[in-house]
C-alpha positions as CSV (number, residue, x, y, z in Angstrom):
1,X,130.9,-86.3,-79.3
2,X,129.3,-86.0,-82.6
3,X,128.9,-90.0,-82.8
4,X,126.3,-89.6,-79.9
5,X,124.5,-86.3,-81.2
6,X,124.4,-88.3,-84.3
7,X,123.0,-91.4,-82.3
8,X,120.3,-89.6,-80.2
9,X,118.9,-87.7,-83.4
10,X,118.8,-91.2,-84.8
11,X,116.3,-92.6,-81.9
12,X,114.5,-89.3,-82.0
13,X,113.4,-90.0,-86.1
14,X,113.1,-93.7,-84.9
15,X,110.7,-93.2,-82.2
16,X,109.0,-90.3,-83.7
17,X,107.7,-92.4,-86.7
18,X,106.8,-95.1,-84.1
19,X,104.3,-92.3,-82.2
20,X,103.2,-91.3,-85.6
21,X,102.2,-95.1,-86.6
22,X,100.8,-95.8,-82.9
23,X,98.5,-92.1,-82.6
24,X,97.1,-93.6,-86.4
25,X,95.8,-96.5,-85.5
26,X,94.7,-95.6,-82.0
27,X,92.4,-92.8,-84.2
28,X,91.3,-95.7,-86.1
29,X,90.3,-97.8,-83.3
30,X,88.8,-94.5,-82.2
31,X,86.8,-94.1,-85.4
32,X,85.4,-97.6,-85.9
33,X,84.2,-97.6,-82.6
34,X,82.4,-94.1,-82.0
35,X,81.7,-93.7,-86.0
36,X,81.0,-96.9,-86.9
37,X,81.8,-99.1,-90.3
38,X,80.7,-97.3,-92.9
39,X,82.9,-93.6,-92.0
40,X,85.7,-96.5,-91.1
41,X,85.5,-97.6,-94.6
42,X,85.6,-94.6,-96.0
43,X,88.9,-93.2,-94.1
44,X,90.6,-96.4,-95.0
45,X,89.7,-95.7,-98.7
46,X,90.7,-92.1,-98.6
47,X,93.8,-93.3,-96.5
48,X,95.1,-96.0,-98.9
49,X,94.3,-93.7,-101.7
50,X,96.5,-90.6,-100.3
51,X,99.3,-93.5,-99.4
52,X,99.6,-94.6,-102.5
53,X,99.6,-90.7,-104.3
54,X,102.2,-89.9,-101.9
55,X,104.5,-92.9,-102.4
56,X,104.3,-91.7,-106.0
57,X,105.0,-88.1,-105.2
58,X,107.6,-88.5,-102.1
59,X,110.0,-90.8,-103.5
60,X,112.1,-90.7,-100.2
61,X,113.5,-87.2,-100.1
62,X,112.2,-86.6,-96.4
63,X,114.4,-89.7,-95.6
64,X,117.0,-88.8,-97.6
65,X,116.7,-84.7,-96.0
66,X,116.7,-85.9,-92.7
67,X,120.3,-87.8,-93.1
């Protein structure tokens, strides 16, 4: 019984980070078509820039919390 609790909140993390990763780049698609280049350029700056701040701030405890 526990196995397939365990299994089904597994798939739920799995496919919630897959939603997550999809709804991002359908905004993207959203923004470099209605706002054009140069906002498109900026978000991917600002993006890439908070990715990179929160790799170095993160370091895996929301994985680590969720198991």
């Amino acid at each position: 019984m526990t196995n397939i609790l365990s299994a089904r909140k597994s798939i739920v993390i799995f496919l919630s980070g897959w939603l997550t990763y999809a709804l991002s780049a359908l905004s993207m698609l959203l923004v470099a078509r209605f706002m054009g280049p140069a906002v498109l350029g900026r978000l991917g700056y600002a993006s890439g820039l908070v990715g990179v701040l929160l790799m170095f701030t993160n370091m895996g405890l929301t994985f680590a919390h969720t198991k």
